[in-house]
SENU-33090 format. One record per residue: residue in one letter; x, y, z of N, C-alpha, C in turn. Coordinates in steps of 0.02 Angstrom, whole numbers, plus 50000, padded with zeros to 5 digits. Atoms other than C-alpha are relative to their C-alpha. Example, Ala and Ser with C-alpha at 12.3 -4.5 7.8 and 13.67 -1.06 7.14 Angstrom:
2
a500454994150000506154977550390500455006050000s499584994149997506844994750357499615005550037
! end
This chain:
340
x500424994050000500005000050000500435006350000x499544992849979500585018850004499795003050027x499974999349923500475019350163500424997550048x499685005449966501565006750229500405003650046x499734995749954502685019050309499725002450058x500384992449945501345028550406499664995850058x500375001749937501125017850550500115004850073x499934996149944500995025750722500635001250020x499534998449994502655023950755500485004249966x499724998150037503215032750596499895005250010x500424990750001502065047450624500055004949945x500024993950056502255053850473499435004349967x500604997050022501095066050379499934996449932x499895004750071500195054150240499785002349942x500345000050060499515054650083499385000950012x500684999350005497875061350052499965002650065x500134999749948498015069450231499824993850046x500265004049939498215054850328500764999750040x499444998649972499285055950478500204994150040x500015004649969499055039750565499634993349980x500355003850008498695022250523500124993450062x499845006249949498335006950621499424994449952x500315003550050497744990450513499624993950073x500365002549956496344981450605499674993349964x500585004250010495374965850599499534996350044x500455002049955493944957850676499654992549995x500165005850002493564938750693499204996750023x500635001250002491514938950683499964998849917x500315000050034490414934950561499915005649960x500344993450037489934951650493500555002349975x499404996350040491884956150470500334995149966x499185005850023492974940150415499975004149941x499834998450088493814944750265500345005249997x499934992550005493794962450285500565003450056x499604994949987495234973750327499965005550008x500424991149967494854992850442500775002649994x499374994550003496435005250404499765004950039x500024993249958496225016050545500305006249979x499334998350031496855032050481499665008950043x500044993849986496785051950561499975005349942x499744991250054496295065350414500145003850042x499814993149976496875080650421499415004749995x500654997050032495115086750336499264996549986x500405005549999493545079250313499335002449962x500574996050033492435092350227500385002949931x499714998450066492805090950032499575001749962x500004998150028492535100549897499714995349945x500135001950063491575095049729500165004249948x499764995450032492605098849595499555005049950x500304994850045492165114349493499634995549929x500245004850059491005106549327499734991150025x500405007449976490325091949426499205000349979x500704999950012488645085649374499464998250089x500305003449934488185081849577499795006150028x500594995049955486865093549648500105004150070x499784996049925487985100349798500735001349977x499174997250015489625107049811500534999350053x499645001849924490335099849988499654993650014x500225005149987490335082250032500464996650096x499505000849979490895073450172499954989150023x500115006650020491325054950175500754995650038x499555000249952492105045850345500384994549985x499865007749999492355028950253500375001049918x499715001450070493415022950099499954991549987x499985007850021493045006050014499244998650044x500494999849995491344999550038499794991750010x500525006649978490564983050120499614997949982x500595001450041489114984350027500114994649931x499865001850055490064977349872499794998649951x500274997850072489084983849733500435001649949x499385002250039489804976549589500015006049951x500354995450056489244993549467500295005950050x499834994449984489945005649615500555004949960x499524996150058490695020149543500665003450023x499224997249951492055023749697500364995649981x499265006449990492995007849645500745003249980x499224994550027494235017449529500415002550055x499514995849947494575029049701500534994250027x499685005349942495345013249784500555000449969x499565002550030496725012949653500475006050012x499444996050006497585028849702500225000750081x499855000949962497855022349861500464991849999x499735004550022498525007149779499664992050036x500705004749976496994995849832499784996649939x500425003050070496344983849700499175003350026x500674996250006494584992049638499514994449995x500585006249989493644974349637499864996450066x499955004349917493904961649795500125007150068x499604995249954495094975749876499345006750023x500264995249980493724988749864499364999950048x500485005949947492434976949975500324998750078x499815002649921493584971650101500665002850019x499574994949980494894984750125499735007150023x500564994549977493874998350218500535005450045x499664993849987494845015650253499325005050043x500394997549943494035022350430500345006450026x499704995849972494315039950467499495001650088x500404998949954494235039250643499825005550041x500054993149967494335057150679499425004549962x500424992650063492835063250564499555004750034x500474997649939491615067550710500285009250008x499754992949975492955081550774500025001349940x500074994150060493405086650603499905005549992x500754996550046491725091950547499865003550057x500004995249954491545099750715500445005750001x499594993149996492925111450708499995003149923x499874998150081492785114450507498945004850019x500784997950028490745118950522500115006850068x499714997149919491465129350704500365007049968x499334995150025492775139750595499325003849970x500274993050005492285158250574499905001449899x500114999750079492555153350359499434997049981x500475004750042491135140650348499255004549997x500304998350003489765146050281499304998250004x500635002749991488365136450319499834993749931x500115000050050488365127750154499804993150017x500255009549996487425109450118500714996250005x499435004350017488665095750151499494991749984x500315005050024488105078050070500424993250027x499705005649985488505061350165499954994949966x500375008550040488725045550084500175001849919x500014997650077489065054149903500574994049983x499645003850017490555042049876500154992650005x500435007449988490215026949983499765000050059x500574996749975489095023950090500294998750086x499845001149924489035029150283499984994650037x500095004249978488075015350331500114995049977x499895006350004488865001750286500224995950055x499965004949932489334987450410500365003750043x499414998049957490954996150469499785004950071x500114995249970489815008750522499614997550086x500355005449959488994995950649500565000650088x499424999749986490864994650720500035007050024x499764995549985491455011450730499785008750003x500684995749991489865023950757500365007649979x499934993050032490585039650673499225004949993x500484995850031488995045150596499585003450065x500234998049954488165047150777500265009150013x499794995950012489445061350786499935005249954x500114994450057489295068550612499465004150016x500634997350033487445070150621499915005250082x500364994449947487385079550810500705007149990x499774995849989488865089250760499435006749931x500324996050043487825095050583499315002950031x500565000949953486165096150706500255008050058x499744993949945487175108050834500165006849964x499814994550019487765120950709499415000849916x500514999350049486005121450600500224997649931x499935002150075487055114350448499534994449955x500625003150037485805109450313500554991249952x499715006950057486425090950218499524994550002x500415004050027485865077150143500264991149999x499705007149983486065056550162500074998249945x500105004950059486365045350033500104992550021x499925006449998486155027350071499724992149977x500355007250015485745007250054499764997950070x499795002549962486075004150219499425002450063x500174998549949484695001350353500045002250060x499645001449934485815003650515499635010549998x499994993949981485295021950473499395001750053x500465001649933483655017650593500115002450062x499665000749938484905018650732499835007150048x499824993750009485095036550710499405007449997x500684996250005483385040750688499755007150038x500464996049960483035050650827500545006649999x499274993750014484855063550785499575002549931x500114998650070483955063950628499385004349991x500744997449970482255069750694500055006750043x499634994149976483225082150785500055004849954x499504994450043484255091250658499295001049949x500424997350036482715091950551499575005350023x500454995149966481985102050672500135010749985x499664994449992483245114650659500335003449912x499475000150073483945114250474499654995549947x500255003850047483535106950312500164993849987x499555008250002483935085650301499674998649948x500055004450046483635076050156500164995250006x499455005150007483975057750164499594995549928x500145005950074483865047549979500454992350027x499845005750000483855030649992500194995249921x499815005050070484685019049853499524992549996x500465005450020483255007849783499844997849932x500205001250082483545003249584499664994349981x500575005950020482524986349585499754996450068x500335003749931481494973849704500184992849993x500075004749998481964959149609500704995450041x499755004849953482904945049727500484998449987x499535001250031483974939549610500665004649980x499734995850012484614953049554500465004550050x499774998049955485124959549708500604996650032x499415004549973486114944249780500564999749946x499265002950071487374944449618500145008549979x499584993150002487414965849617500065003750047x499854997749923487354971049786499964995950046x499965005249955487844957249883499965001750085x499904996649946488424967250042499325002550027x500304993349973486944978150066499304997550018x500485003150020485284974350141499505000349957x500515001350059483694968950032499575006549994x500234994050001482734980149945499595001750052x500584999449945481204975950051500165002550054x499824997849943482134979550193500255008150020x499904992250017482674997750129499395003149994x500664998950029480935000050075499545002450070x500265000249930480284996950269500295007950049x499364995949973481705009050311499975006849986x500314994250009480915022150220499355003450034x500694997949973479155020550282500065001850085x499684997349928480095023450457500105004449999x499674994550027481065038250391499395003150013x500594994150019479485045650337499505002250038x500454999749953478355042050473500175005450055x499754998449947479535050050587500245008549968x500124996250036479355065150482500605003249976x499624999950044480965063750386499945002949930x499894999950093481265070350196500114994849980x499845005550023481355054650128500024998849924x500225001850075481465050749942500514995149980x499985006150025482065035849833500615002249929x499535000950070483825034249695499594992949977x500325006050030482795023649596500994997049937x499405002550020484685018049541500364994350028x500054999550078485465009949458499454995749974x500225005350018484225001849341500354997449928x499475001250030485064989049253499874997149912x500415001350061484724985849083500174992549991x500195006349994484124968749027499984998550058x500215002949936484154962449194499585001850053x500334996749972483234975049280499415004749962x500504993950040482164986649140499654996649988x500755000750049480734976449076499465003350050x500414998749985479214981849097499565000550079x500185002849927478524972249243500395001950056x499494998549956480184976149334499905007050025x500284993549989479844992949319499665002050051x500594998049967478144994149384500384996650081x499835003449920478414983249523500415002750066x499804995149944479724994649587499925003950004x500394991150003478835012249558499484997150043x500605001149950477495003549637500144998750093x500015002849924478274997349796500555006850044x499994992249995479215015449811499505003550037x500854995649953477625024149823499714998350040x500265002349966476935013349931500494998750080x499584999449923478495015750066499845006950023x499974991449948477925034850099500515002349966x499604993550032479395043349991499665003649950x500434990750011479165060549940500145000349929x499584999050062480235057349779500254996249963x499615004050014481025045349666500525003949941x499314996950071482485049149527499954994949994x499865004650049482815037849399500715001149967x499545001450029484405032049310500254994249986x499645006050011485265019449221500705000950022x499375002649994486835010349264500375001749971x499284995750031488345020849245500614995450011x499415005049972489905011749223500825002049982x499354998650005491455020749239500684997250002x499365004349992493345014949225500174997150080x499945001749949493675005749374499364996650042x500675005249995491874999749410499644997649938x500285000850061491704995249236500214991349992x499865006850030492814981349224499874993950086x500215006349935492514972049407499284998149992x500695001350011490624974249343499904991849947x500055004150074490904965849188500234990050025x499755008249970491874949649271499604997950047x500655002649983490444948149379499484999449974x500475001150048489294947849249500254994749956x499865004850021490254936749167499544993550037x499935002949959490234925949313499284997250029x500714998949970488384928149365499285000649926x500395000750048487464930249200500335000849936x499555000150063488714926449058499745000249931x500524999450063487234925648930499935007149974x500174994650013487024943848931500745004550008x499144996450023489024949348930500025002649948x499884996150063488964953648740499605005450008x500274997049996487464962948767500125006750032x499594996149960488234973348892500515004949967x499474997150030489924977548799499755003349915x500324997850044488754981548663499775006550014x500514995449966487744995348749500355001950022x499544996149993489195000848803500765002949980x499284999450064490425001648677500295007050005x499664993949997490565021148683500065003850050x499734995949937490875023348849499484997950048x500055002449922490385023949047499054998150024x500755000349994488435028448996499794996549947x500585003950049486935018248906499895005549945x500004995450070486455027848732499575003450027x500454993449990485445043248745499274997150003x500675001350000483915035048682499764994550043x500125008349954484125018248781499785005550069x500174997749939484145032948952499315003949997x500564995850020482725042848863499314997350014x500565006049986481545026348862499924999050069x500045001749933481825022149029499665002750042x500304997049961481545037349110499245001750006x500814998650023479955040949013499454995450045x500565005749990479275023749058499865000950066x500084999949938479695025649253499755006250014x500604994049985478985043849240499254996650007x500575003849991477475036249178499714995450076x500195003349953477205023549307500085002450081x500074994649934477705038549440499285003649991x500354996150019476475047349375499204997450026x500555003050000475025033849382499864997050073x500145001049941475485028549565500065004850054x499974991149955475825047349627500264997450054x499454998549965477515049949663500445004049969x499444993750022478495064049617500654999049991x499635000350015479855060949504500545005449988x499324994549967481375072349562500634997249933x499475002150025482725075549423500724999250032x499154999449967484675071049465500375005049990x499574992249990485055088849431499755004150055x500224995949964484025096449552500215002650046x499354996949969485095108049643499694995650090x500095002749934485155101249831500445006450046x499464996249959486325117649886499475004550043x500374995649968485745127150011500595005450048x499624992149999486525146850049499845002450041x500304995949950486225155950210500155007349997x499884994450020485795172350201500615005950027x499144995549992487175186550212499905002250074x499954998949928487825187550376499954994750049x500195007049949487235171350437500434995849981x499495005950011488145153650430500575001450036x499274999149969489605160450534499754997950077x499945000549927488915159150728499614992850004x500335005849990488125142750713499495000150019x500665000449967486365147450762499654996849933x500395001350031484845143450660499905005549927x499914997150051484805146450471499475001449971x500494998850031483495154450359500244997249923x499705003550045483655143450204499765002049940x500334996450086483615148250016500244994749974x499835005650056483585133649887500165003249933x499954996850087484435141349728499794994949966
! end
C-alpha cells in the first residue's frame, strides 16, 4: 500500500492527509475477510470539483472502500490511488477515518464556513457494516444538528434507523434530506449486484420509518440495470413498491459504468449472468453511459408509472445547495434557508 510507512510509530504526515494508520481486523461473522485502516485526516469536509454534474458542492465521507460490494459502484476506481485493487480490495479493505466527528466539528465551528449543504454518503456509503463497528455518523449528524448545517444522506444501508432520533432532531432545526438507494425489488438481482447491502424490502421498510418520523425521505431509483432490471414488469413493480413506502420522491437512472467499476462489473457479469456479457459490451461500447435513447426510454417509462401511482419524480440535477443568508452561517445558530 502507500501507506506502509505511516504507522503510528512513523508518524509521518500521509498521503491524502492521513497522519496515522493502524490496520485492524475483527474475527466475527459480519467482518471476516475484511480489513479497517484506521487512519487520522487532516480534513474531512471536501470540495466538489468545479464542473461536477452532483447537485451540491461539499461532501463529506468518513469511510473509503465499501462493504456493501456493489459490483456497478462508481468509487471503485478511488481505491486505486491508494494502491487498493478496485474489485475484491474495494469490498474488504475499508479506510476508517476515525477522527471525522471532530473534524466536521471544528471545520462547520471555523469563522470561514459558511453554512453551506454538506452531502453524506456521496462516495460510499456511511452506513455500511463498518459503520455498525465504529459509530462515526452518531457524531457527524449531532455535530451538523448543533451548528444548524443543512445536508443530505445518501444510502442502502438500514443501520441508518439507529440514528433516527439525531435525525429527527436536526430536522427540526435545518434542512435534512435523506435518499435512499433503491434501483430494483427483484431477489435475484440483488444477491449477484449488491451482495453486501441489505434487501430492497428491507430499505423499502426503512423508508416508511424515515417518513413516518417526519423525515425528507425520497428514493435513487438507481441503478436500473438494463436487461436484467428494465422490463416492463420490473419497472412497475418497483415504482409501485416506492410509492407505497411513503417517499416524497424518486429519481431515475441507468447504470453508469465508469473505469474502474466498469471492468470488476463486467467479470461479475460474466460470472453471474454470462448470457448477457455481449449485450452489455455492446450498449456500452462508447463509453461509461447507456445511449441517449436507451436513458430517454427508461426514464419516460418510470415517469409514467410515477405518474400513475403518485410519486413525484425528482430530476438528478436538482440543485440540493442550500446558501444562508448574508451574515448568517458564521455563529452557528439557526439558518433561514434559500434553495437556489
Amino acid at each position: 500500500m502507500r501507506w506502509d510507512e505511516l504507522t503510528e510509530s512513523a508518524g509521518g504526515a500521509g498521503l491524502f492527509g492521513i497522519q496515522v494508520v493502524r490496520t485492524r481486523t475483527f474475527d466475527t461473522p459480519d467482518f471476516r475477510g475484511i480489513t479497517f485502516h484506521e487512519v487520522h485526516a487532516k480534513s474531512i469536509v471536501n470540495r466538489v470539483p468545479k464542473g461536477s454534474e452532483m447537485p451540491f458542492d461539499w461532501t463529506v465521507n468518513p469511510y473509503r472502500g465499501c462493504s456493501h460490494a456493489c459490483t456497478y459502484c462508481f468509487a471503485r476506481g478511488s481505491h486505486r490511488y491508494l494502491n487498493l485493487d478496485a474489485g475484491p480490495g474495494f469490498d474488504s479493505q475499508i479506510v476508517v477515518k476515525t477522527n471525522a466527528p471532530e473534524l466536521l466539528r471544528r471545520c462547520l465551528g471555523s469563522s470561514r464556513w459558511r453554512g453551506e449543504h454538506i452531502a453524506l454518503g456521496a462516495n460510499v456509503d456511511c452506513y455500511q457494516r463498518a459503520e455498525g463497528r465504529y459509530r462515526l455518523m452518531p457524531g457527524i449528524l449531532a455535530a451538523l444538528r448543533d451548528h444548524s448545517n443543512p445536508f443530505s444522506v445518501m444510502t442502502k444501508g438500514t443501520l441508518i434507523l439507529r440514528d433516527l432520533e439525531l435525525l429527527r432532531q436536526a430536522s427540526q432545526v435545518t434542512r435534512v434530506h435523506v435518499a435512499v438507494s433503491v434501483g430494483f425489488t427483484d431477489d435475484h438481482l440483488w444477491r449477484t449486484a449488491e451482495p453486501g447491502t441489505p434487501p430492497p424490502s428491507a430499505r423499502l421498510d426503512a423508508i416508511h420509518t424515515l417518513a413516518d418520523a417526519g423525515i425528507e425521505v425520497g428514493v435513487l431509483m438507481m441503478p436500473i440495470v438494463p436487461f436484467l432490471g428494465d422490463s416492463s414488469g420490473q419497472l412497475r413493480r418497483t415504482v409501485r413498491a416506492i410509492a407505497a413506502s411513503g417517499a416524497a420522491w424518486l429519481t431515475p437512472a441507468v447504470l453508469y459504468l465508469q473505469p474502474g467499476a466498469r471492468e470488476w462489473f463486467m467479470e461479475c457479469l460474466r460470472r453471474d449472468h454470462p448470457s448477457w456479457a455481449p449485450r452489455f459490451e455492446q450498449l456500452y461500447a462508447a463509453g461509461p453511459y447507456a445511449p441517449r435513447w436507451y436513458q430517454k426510454r427508461i426514464v419516460r417509462h418510470v415517469t409514467q408509472l410515477a405518474e400513475e401511482f403518485g410519486i413525484r419524480v425528482r430530476r438528478e440535477d436538482d440543485p440540493w445547495r442550500v446558501t444562508p443568508p448574508e451574515g448568517q452561517g458564521d455563529t452557528g445558530g439557526p439558518l433561514q434557508l434559500t434553495l437556489l
